[in-house]
C-alpha positions as CSV (number, residue, x, y, z in Angstrom):
1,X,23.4,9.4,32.9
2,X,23.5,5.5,32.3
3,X,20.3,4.9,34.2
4,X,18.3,7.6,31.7
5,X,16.7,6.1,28.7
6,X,17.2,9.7,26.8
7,X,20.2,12.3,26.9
8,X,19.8,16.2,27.9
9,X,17.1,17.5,26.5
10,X,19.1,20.2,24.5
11,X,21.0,16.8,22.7
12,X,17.7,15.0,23.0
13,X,16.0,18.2,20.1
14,X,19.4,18.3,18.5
15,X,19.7,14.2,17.3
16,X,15.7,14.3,16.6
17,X,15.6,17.7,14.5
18,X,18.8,16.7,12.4
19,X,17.0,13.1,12.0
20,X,13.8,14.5,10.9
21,X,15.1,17.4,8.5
22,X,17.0,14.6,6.8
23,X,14.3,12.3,6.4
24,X,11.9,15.0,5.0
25,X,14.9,15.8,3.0
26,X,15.8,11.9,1.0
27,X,11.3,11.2,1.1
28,X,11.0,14.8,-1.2
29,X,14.1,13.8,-3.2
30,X,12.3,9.8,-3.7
31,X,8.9,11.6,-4.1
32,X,10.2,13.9,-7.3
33,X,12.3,11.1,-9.0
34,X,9.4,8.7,-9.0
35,X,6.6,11.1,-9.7
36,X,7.9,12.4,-12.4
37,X,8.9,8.6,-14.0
38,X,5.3,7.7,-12.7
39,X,4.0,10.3,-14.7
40,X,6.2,10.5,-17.7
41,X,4.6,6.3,-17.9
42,X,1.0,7.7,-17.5
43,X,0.8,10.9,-18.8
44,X,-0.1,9.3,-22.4
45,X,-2.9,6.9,-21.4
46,X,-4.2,10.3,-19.3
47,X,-3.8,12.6,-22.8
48,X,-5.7,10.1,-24.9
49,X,-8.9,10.8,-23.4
50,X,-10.0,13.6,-25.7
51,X,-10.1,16.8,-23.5
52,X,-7.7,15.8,-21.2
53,X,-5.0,18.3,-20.4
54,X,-3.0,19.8,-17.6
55,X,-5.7,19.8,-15.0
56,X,-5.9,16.4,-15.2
57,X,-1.8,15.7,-15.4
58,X,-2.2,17.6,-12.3
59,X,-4.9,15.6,-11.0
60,X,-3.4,12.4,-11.4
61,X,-0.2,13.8,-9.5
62,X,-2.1,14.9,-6.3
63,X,-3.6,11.4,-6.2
64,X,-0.1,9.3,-6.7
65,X,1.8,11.1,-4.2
66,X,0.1,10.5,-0.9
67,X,0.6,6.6,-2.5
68,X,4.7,7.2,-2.8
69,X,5.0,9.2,0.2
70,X,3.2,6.2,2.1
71,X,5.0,3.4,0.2
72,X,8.8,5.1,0.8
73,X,8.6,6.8,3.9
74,X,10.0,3.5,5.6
75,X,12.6,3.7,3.3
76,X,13.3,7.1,3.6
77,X,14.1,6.6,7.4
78,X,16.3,4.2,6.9
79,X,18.3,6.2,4.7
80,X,18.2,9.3,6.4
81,X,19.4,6.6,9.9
82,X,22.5,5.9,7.5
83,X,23.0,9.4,6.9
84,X,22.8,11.2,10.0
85,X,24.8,8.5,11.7
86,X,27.6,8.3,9.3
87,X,28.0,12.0,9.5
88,X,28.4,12.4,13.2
89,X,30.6,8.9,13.7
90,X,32.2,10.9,10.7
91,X,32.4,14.5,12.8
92,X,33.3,12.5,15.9
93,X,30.1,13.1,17.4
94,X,29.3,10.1,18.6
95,X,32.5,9.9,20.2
96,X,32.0,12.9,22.0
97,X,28.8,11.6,23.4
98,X,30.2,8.2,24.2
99,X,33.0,9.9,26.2
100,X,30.6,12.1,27.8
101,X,28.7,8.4,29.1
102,X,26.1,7.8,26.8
103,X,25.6,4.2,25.5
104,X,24.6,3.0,22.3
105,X,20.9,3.2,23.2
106,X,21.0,6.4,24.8
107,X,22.5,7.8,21.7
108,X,19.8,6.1,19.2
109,X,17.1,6.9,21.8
110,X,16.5,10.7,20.2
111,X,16.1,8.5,16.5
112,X,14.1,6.3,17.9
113,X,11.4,9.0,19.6
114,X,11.4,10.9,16.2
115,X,10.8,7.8,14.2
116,X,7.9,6.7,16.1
117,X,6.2,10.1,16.0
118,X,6.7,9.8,12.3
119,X,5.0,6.4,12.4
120,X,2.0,7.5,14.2
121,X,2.2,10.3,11.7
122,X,2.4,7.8,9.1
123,X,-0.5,5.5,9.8
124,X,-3.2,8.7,10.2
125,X,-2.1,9.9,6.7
126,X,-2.6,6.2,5.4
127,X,-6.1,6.3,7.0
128,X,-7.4,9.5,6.3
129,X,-5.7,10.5,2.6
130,X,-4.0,7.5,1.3
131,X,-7.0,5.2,1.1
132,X,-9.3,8.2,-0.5
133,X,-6.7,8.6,-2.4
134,X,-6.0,5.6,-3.9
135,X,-10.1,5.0,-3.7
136,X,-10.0,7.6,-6.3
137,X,-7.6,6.8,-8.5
138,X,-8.9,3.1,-9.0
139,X,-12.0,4.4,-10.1
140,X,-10.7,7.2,-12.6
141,X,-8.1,4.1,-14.1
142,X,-11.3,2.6,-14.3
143,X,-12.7,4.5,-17.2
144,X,-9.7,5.0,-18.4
145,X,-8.9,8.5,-17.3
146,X,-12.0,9.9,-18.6
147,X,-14.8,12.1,-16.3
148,X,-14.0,11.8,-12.8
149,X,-16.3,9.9,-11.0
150,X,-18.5,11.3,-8.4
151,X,-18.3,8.3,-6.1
152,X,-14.9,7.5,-5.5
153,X,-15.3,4.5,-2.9
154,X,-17.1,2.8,-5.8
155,X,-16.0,-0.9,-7.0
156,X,-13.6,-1.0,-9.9
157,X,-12.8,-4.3,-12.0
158,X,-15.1,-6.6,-11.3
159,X,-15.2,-10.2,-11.4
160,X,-18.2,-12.2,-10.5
161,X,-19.2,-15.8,-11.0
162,X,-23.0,-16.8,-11.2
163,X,-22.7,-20.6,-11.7
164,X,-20.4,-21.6,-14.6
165,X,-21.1,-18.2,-16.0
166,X,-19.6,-15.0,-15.4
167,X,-19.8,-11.3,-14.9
168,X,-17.4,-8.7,-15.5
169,X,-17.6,-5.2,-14.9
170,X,-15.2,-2.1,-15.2
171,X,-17.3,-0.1,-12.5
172,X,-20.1,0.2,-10.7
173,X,-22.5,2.9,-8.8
174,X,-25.3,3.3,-6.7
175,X,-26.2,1.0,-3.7
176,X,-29.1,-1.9,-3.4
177,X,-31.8,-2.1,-6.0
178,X,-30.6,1.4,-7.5
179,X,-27.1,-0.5,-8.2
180,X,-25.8,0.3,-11.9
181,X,-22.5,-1.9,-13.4
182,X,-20.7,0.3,-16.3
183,X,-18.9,-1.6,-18.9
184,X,-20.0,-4.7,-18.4
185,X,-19.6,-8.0,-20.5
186,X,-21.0,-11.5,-19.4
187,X,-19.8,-14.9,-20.4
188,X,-22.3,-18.1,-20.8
189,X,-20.3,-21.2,-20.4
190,X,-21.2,-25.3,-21.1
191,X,-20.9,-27.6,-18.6
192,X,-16.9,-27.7,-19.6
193,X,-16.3,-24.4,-19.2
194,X,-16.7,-23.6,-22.3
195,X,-17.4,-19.8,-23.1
196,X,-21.1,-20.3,-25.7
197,X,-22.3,-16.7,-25.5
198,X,-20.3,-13.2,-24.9
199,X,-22.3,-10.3,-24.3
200,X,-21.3,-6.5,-24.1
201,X,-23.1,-3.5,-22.7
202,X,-22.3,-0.2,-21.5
203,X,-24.2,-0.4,-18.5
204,X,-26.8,-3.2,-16.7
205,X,-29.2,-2.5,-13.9
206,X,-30.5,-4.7,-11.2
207,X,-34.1,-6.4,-12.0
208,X,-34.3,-8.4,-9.2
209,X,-33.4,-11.2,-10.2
210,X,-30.7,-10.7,-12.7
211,X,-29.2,-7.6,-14.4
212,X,-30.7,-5.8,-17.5
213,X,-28.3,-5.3,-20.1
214,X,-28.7,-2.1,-22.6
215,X,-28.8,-2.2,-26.1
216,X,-25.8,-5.6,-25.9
217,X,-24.1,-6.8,-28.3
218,X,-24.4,-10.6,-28.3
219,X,-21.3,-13.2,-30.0
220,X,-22.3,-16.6,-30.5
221,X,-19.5,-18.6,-30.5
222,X,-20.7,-21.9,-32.3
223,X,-22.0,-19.7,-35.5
224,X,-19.2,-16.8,-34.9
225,X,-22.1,-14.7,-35.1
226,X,-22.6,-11.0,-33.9
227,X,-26.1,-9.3,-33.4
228,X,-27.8,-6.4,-31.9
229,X,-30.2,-7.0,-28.7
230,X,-33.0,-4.1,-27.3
231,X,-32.3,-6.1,-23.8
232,X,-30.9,-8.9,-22.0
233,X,-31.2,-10.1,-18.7
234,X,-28.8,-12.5,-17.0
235,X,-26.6,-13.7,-14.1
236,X,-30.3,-13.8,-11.5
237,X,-27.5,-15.5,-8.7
238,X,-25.6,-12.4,-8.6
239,X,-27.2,-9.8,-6.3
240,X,-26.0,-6.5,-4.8
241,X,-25.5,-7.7,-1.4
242,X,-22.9,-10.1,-3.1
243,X,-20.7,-7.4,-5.3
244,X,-20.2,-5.9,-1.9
245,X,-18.7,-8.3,-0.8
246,X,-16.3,-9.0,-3.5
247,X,-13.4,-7.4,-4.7
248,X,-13.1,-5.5,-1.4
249,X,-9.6,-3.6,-1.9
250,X,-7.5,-2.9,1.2
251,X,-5.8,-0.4,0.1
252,X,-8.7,1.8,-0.3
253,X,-10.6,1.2,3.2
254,X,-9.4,2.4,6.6
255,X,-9.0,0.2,9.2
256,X,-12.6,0.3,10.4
257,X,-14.1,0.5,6.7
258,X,-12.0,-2.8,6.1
259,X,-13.1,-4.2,9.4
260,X,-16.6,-4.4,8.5
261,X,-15.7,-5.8,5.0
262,X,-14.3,-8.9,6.5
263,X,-17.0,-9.6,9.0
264,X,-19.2,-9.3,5.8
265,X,-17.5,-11.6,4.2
266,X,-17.0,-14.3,7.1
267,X,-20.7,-14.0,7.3
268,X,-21.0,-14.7,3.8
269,X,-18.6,-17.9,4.1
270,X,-15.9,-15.9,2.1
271,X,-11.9,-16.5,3.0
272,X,-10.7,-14.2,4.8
273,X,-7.1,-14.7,5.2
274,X,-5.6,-12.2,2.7
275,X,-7.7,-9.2,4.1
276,X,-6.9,-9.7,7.3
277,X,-3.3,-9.8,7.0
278,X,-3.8,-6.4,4.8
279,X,-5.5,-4.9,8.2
280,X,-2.7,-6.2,10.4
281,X,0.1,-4.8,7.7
282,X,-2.0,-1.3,7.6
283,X,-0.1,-1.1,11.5
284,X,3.0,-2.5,11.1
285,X,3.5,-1.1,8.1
286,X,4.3,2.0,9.3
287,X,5.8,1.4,12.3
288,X,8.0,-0.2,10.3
289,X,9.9,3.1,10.7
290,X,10.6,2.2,14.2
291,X,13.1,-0.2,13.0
292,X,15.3,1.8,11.1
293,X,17.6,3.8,12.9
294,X,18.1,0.4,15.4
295,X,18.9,-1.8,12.1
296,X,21.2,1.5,10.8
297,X,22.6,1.9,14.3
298,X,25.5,0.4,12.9
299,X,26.8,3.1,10.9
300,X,27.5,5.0,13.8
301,X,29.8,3.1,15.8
302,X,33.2,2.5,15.0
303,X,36.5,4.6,14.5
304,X,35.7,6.7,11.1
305,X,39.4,6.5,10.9
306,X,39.3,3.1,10.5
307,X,38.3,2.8,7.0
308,X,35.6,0.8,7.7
309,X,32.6,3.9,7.9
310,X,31.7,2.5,4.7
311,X,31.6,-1.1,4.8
312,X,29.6,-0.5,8.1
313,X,27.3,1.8,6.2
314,X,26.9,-0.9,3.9
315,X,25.4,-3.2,6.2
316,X,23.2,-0.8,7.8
317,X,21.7,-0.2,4.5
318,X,21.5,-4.7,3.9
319,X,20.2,-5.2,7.0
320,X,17.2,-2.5,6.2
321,X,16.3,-3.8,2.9
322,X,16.4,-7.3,4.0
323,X,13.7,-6.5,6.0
324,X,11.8,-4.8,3.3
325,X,12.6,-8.3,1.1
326,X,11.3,-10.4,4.1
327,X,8.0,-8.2,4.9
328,X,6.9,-8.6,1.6
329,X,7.3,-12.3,1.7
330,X,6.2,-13.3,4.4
331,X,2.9,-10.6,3.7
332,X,2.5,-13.2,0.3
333,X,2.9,-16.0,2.8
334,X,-0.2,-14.9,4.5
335,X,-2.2,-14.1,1.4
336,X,-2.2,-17.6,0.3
337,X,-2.7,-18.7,3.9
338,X,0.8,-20.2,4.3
339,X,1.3,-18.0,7.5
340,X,-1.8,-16.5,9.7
341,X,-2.3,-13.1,9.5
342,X,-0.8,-11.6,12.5
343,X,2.4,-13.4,12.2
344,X,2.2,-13.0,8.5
345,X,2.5,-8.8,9.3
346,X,4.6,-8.6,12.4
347,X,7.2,-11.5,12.5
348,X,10.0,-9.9,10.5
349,X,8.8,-6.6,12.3
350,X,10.0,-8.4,15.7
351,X,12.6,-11.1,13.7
352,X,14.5,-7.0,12.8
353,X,13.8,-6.0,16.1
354,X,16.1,-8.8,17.9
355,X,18.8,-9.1,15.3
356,X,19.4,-5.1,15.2
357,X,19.4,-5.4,18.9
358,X,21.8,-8.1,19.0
359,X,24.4,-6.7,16.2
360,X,24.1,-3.6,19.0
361,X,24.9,-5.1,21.8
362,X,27.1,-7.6,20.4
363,X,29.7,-4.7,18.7
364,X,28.9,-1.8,21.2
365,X,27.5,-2.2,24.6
């Protein structure tokens, strides 16, 4: 029995189903709690588009939860770790194993299996429905809850620079020369970066060069005047090619959609860094489940008579946060370049790995 990585297989399916009913269990329970505060937040900016009603309330919901359930599923292990092992340490299961000749690893073994099945889970729901999803979403925020748009890999919010001037845009749609940018507003600047000239439009089209505003609505700052303009075309160094290549958003491309965005923009002399250590965190992200029931392994061991089930709870609990404090830092590390990307996404993943098997070994085997 010491030799074998995994118990019977009857203990095997007991540990992984009561693992896996109680994750399911706390990630519905987080899922509710922070949809409904989500939408209790956004349900007035949805309303306030006239003819908005509960289609779109429901709308909005079936879009934000594939973003919870992939942003506190990780979280959701580790608390469901905590759980199941405090109640069998708690029912003297674990003792009852242990006597039976099962070390520490062989009784987190079952966890472990279930945990990376739910991370491989994980990372095909991220690819194929969290990144439509949230694809979607940015471009119905983008006009402000109003009619859904058609093409919901479309860029939202952006910002483009043609020289000392610059281009904004809420949205745009179409590809190449057939490109249109909704809401747009373009800035004319001195040679101190002084704003001379705004100019608003509902839409612009390409003209090769430039864009073609519609009908703007031209502020001149020196005279604080406003007029009316039939036309206007500007910004002739910003082409379609270019807006591709900017504003790229990771969390709305798969891994090979997000692939092709950084070559593109390593071709086009672009930095790189942040996208890349996106890609890198779109796998150890969730695989960051795989750490959980080793960094809440100890909750399990220990007399429960002791008095000390909850202190050691406790620290199951610290020990999976802190890793939750340190991926996020290190991931803004690498954003700004202070790390490279693939340390940037998986040192705390292996930094967790070693200290949860140390604070193992070191108190149980």
């Amino acid at each position: 029995m010491q030799f074998e990585f995994f118990p019977s297989r009857t203990l095997t399916w007991y540990l992984a189903r009561l693992f896996i009913t109680r994750i399911l269990a706390v990630l519905l329970m987080l899922v509710l709690v922070l949809q409904v505060l989500d939408l209790l937040g956004e349900s007035g900016d949805i309303l306030a588009y006239p003819g908005n009603g509960e289609a779109q309330l429901f709308y909005y919901v079936t879009l934000r939860i594939p973003q919870l359930v992939a942003r506190f599923l990780p979280y959701s292990v580790l608390l469901a770790t905590i759980i199941t092992l405090a109640t069998l340490n708690q029912n003297s299961e674990v003792i009852s194993m242990k006597a039976a000749g099962l070390s520490a690893h062989q009784v987190l073994a079952p966890l472990i299996l279930a945990a990376m099945v739910i991370s491989v889970g994980s990372l095909a729901f991220n690819e194929r429905v969290v990144t439509r999803a949230s694809a979607a979403l940015d471009a119905w925020q983008a006009v402000k809850y109003g009619p859904v748009p058609k093409d919901t890999k479309a860029k939202v919010n952006l910002y483009l620079a043609d020289g000392q001037d610059l281009l904004m845009a809420a949205s745009l749609s179409g590809n190449g020369s057939q490109m249109t940018l909704n809401g747009v507003t373009f800035y004319r600047r001195d040679a101190n970066d002084m704003v001379v000239e705004q100019l608003r439009a509902d839409r612009a089209t390409y003209q090769n060069p430039g864009w073609r505003f519609e009908n703007p609505t031209r502020f001149e700052v020196a005279t604080t005047t406003t007029t009316k303009l039939a036309s206007a075309t500007v910004a002739p160094g910003i082409t379609p090619a270019k807006i591709m290549i900017t504003n790229v958003d990771a969390d709305s491309e798969n891994l090979f959609e997000l692939s092709a965005s950084i070559e593109a923009m390593k071709v086009a002399g672009r930095r790189t860094s942040e996208l890349e250590a996106a890609w890198w965190h779109k796998l150890s992200g969730p695989f960051s489940s795989v750490l959980m029931p080793l960094l809440g392994a100890v909750a399990a061991f220990g007399l429960a008579r002791s008095g000390q089930l909850l202190i050691r709870a406790v620290i199951g609990m610290a020990l999976g946060f802190a890793y939750f404090v340190l991926d996020n830092a290190a991931l803004a590390m690498g954003n700004f370049g202070g790390y490279p990307p693939l340390i940037a996404a998986w040192a705390p993943f292996v930094l967790f790995a070693l200290i949860g098997e140390t604070v193992l070994i070191r108190t149980e085997e």
